[in-house]
Backbone as a printed PyTorch tensor [residue, N CA C, xyz], in Angstrom:
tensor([[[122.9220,  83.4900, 107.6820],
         [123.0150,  84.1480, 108.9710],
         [123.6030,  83.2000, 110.0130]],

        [[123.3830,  81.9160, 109.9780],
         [123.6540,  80.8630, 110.9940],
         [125.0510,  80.8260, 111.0710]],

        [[125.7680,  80.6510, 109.5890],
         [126.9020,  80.3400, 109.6980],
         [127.8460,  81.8640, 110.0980]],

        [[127.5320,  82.9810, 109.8180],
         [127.9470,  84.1230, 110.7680],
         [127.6490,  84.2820, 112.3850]],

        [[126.9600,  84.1090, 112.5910],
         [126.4190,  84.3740, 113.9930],
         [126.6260,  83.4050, 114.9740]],

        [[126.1010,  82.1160, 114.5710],
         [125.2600,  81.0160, 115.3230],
         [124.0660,  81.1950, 114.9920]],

        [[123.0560,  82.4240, 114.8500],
         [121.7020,  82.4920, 115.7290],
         [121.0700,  82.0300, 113.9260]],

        [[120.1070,  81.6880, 113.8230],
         [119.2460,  81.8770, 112.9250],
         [118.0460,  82.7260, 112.7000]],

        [[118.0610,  83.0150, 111.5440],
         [117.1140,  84.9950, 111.6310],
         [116.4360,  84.4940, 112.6850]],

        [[115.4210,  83.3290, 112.9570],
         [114.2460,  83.7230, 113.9530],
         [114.6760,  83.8040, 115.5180]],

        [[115.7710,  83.2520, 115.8220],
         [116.0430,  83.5550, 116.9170],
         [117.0000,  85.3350, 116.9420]],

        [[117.4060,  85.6170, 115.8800],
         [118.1330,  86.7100, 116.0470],
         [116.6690,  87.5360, 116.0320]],

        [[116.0510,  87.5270, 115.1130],
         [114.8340,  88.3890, 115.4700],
         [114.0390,  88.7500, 116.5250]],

        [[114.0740,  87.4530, 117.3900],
         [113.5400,  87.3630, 118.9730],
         [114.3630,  88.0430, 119.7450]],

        [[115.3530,  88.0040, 119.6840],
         [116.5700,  88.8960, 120.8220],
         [115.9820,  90.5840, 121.1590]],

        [[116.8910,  90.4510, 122.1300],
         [116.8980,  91.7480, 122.4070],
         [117.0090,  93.2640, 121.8060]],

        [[115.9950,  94.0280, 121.4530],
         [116.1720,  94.8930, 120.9150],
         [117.1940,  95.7820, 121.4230]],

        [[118.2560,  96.6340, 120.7320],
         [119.4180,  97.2730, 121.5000],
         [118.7500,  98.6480, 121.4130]],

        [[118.7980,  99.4020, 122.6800],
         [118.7880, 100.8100, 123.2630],
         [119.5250, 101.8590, 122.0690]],

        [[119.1920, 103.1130, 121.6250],
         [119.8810, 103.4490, 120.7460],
         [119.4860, 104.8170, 121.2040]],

        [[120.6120, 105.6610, 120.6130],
         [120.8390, 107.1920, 121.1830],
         [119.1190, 107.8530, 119.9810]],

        [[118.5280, 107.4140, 119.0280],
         [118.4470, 108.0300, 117.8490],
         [117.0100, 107.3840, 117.6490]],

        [[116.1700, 107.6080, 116.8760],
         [114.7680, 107.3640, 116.7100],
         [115.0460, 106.4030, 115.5100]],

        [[114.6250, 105.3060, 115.1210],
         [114.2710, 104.9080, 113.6880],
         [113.0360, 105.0560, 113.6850]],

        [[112.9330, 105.7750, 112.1100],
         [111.8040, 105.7840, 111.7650],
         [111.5280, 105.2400, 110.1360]],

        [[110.7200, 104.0720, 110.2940],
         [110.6150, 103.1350, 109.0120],
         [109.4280, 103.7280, 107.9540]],

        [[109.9820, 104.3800, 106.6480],
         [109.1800, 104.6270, 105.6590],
         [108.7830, 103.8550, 104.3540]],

        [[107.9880, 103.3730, 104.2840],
         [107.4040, 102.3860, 103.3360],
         [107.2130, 103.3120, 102.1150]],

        [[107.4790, 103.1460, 100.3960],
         [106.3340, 103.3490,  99.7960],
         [105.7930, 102.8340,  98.8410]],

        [[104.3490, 103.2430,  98.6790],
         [103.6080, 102.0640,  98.4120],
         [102.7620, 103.1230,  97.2070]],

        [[102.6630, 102.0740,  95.5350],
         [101.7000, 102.5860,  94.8960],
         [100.3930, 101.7290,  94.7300]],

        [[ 99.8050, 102.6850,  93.7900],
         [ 98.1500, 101.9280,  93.7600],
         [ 98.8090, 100.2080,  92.4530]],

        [[ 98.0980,  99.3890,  92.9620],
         [ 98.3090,  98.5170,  92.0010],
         [ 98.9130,  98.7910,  90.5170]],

        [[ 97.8260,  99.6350,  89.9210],
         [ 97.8140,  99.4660,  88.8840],
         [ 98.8160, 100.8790,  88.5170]],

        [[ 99.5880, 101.4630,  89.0490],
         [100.5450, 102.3050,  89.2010],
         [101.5920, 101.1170,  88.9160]],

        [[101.8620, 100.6290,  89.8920],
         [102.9320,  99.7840,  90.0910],
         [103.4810,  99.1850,  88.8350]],

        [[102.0080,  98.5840,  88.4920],
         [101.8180,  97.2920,  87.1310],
         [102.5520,  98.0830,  86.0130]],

        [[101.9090,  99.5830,  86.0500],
         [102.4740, 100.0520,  85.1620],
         [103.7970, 100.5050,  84.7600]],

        [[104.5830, 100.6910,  85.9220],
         [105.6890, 100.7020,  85.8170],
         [106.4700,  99.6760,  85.6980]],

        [[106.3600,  98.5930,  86.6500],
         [106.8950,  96.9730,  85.8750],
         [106.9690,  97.2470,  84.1890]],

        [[106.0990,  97.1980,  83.6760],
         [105.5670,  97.0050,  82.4220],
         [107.0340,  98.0950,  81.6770]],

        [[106.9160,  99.3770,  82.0240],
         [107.7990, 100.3430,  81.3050],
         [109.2090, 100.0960,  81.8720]],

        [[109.5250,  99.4180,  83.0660],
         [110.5980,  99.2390,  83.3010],
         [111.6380,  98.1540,  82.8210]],

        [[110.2740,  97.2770,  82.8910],
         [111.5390,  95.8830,  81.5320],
         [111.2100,  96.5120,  80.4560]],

        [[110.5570,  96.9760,  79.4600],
         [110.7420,  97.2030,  78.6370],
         [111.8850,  98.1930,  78.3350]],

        [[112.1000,  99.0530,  79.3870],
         [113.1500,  99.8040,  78.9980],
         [114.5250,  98.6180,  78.9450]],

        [[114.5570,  97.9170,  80.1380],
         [115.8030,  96.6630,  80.1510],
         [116.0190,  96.1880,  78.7160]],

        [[114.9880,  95.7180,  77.9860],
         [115.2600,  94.7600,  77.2020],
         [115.7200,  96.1620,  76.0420]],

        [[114.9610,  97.0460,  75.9190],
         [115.4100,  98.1780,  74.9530],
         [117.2940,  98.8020,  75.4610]],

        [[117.6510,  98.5640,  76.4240],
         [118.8500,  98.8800,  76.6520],
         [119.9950,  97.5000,  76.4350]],

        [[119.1950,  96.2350,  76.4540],
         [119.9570,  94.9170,  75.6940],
         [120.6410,  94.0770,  77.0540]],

        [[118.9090,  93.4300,  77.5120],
         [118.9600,  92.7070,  78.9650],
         [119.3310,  91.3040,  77.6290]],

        [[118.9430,  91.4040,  76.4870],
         [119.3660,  89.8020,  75.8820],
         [120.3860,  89.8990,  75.5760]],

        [[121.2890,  90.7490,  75.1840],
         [122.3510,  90.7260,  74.9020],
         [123.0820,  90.8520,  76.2670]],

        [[123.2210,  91.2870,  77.5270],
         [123.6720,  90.9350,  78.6660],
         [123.7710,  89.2790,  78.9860]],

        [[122.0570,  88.7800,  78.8310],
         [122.2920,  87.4050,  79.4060],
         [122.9430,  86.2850,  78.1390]],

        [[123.1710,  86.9150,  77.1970],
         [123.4120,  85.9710,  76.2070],
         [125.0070,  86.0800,  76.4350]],

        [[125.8570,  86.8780,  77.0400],
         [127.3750,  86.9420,  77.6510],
         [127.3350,  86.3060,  78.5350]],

        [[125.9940,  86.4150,  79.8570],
         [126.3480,  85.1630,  81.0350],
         [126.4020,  84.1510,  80.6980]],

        [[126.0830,  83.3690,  79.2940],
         [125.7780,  82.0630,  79.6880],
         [126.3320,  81.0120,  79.8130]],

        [[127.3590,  81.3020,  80.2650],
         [128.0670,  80.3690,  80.3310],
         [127.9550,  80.3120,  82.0710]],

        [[127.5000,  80.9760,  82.9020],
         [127.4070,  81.3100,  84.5320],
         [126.0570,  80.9380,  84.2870]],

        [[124.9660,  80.6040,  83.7650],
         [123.6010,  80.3320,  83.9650],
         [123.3950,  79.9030,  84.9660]],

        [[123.9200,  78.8270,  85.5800],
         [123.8640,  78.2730,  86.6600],
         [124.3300,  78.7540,  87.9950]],

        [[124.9650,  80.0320,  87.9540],
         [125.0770,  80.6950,  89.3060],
         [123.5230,  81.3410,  89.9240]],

        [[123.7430,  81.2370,  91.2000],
         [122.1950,  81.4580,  92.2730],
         [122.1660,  82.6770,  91.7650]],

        [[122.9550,  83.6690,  91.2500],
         [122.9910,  85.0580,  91.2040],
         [122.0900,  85.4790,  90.1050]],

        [[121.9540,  84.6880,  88.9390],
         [121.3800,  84.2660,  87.6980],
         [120.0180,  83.7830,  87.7250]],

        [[119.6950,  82.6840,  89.3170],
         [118.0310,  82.3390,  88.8430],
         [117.2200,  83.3910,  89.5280]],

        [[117.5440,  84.4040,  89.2140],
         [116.5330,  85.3370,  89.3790],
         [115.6930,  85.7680,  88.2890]],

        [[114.5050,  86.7160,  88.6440],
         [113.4030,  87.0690,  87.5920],
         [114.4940,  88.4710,  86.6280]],

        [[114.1840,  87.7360,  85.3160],
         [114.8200,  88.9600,  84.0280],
         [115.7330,  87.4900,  84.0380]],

        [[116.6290,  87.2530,  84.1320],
         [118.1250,  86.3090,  83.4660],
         [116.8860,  85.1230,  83.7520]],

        [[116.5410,  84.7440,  84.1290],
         [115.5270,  83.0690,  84.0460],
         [114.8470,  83.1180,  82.7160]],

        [[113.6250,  84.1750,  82.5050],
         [113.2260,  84.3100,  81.4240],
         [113.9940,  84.6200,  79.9460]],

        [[115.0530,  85.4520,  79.9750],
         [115.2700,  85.5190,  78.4690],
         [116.3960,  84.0150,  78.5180]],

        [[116.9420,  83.8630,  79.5470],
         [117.8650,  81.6050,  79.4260],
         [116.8250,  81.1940,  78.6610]],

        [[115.4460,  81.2870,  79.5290],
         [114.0380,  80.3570,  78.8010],
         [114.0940,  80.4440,  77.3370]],

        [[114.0100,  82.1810,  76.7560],
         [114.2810,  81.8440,  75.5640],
         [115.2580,  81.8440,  74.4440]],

        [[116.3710,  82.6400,  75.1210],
         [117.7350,  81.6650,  74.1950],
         [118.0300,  80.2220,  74.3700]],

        [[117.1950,  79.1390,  74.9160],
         [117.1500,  78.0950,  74.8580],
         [115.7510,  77.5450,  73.8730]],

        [[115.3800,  78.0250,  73.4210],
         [114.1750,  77.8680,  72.6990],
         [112.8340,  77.4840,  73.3570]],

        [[112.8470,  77.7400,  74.4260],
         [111.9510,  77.7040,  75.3590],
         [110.1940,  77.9690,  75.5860]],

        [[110.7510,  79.4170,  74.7250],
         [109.3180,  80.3840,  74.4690],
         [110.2790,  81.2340,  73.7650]],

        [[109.2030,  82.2750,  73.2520],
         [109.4160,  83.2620,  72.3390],
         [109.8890,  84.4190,  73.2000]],

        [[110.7170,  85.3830,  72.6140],
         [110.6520,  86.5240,  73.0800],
         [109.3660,  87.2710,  73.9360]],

        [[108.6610,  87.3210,  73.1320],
         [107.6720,  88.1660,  73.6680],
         [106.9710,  87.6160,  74.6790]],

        [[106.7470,  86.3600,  74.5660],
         [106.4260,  86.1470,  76.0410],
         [107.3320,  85.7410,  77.2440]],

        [[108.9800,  85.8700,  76.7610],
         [109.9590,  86.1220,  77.6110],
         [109.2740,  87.0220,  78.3770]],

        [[109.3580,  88.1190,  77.9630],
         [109.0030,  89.7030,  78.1390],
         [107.8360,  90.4800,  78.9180]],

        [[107.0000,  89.0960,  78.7680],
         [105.5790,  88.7610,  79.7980],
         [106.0770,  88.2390,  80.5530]],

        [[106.6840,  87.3390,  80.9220],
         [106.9320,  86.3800,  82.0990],
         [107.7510,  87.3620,  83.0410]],

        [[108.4610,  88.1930,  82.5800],
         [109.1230,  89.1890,  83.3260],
         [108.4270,  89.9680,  83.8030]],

        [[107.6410,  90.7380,  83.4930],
         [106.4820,  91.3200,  84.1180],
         [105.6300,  90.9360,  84.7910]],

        [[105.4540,  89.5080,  84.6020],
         [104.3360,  88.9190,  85.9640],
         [105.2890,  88.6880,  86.6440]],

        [[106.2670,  88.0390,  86.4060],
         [107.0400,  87.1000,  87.7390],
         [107.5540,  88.5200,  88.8780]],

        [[107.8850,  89.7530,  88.2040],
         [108.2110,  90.8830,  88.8740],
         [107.2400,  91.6620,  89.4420]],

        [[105.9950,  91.5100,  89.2430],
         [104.3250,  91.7550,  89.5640],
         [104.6390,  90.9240,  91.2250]],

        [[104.7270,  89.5250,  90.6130],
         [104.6740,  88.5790,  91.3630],
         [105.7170,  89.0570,  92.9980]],

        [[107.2730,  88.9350,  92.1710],
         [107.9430,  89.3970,  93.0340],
         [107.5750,  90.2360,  94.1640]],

        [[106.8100,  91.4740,  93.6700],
         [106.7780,  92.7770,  94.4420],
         [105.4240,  92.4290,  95.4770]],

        [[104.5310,  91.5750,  94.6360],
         [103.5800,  91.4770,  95.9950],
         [103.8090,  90.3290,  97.3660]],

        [[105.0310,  90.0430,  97.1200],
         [105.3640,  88.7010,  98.1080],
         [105.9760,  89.8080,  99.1590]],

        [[107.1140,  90.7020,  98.6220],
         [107.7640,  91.4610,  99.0180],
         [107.1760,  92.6080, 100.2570]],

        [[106.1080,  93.0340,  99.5250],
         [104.8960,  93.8030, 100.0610],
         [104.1220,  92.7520, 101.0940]],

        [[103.9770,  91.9740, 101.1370],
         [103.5050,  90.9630, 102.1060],
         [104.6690,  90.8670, 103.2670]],

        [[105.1490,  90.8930, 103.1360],
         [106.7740,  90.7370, 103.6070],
         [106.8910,  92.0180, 104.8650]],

        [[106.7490,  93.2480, 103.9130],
         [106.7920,  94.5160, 104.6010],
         [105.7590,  94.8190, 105.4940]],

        [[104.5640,  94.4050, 105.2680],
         [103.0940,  95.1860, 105.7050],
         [103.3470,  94.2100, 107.0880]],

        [[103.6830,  93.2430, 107.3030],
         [104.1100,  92.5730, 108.6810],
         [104.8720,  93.6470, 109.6310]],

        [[105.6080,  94.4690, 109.3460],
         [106.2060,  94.9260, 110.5890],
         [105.5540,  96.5190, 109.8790]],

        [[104.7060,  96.6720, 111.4830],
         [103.6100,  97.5270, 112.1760],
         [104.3660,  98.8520, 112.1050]],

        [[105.8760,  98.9510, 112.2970],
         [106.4830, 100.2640, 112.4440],
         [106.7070, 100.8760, 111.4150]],

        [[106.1250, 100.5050, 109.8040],
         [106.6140, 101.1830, 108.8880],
         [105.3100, 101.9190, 108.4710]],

        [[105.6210, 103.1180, 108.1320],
         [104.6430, 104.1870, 108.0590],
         [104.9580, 104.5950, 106.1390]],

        [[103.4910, 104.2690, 105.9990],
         [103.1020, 104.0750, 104.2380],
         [102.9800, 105.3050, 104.0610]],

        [[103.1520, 105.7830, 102.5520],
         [102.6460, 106.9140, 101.8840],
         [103.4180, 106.5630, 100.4180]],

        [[102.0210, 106.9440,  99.5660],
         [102.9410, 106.9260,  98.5040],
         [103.8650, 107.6960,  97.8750]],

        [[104.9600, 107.7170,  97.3750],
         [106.0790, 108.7430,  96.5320],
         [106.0230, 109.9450,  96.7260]],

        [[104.3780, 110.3790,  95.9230],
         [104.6490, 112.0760,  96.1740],
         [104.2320, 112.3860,  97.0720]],

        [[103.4450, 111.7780,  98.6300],
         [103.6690, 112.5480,  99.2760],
         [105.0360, 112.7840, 100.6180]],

        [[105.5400, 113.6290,  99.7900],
         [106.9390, 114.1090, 100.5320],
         [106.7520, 115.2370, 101.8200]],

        [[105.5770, 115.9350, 101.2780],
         [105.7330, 116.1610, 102.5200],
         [104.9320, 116.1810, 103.8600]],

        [[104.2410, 114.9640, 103.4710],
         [103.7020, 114.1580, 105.3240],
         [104.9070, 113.5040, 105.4230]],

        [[105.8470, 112.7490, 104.7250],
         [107.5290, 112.2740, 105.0390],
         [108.0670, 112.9850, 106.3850]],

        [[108.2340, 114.2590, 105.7070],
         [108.9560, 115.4850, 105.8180],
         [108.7020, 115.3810, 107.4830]],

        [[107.4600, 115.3260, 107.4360],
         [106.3460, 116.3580, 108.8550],
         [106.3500, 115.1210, 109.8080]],

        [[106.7570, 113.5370, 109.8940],
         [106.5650, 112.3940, 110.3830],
         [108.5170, 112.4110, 110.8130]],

        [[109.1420, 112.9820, 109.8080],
         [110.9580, 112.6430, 111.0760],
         [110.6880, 113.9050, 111.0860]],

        [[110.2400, 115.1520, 111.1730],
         [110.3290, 116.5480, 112.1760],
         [109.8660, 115.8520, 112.9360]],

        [[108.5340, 115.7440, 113.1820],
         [107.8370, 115.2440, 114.3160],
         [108.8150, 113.9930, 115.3490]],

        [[109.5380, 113.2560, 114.8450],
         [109.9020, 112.5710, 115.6750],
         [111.5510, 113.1060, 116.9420]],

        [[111.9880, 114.0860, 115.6490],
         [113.0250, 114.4630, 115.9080],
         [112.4610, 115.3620, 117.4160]],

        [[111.3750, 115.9100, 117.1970],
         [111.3680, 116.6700, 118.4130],
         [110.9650, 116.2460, 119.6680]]])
């Protein structure tokens, strides 16, 4: 941000909020833990069933791009390097993405203007931008 702007997020964050013709309205959503967990869980597994090792086993020669040390390409490098085993590749992806999402969620629950509900309910959504629109 610095090198675009000058400002650095915390001073751009401090600035002046700009006047706007239009309402924002910030929707969060949020499941029960063990909702969540569970989907982590079915969602790499679907990755690795669609051939997340055979993807990172073409990067590797880019391993070392920032784009790469992320969670999923860190763990299966770990184990096409003999690192660990598959399967607990496959764990580490699921916590570290566990992990991920509750930093993230920490992250979000800081700014007061975002209004939670989980997925299905669509329509208190619905009834929260009517309501604002009017």
């Amino acid at each position: 941000m610095i090198e675009s702007t000058g400002q650095s997020i915390l001073e751009f964050r401090k600035g002046k909020k700009a006047k706007r013709d239009f309402n924002i309205i910030k929707i969060g959503l949020e499941l029960p833990r063990e909702e969540l967990r569970k989907n982590i869980a079915l969602r790499v597994d679907e990755m690795i069933k669609l051939g997340l090792e055979e993807e990172v086993k073409r990067l590797r020669s880019y391993q070392q791009k920032n784009a790469l040390q992320t969670v999923g390409y860190t763990e299966i490098f770990n184990y096409l390097e003999n690192k660990t085993t598959l399967d607990q590749a496959i764990e580490a992806i699921k916590t570290n993405t566990r992990q991920y999402a509750k930093r993230q969620m920490t992250w979000f629950r800081r700014d007061k203007e975002i209004a939670w509900f989980h997925p299905s309910e669509k329509d208190k959504m619905v009834h929260l931008i009517r309501k604002s629109i009017n």
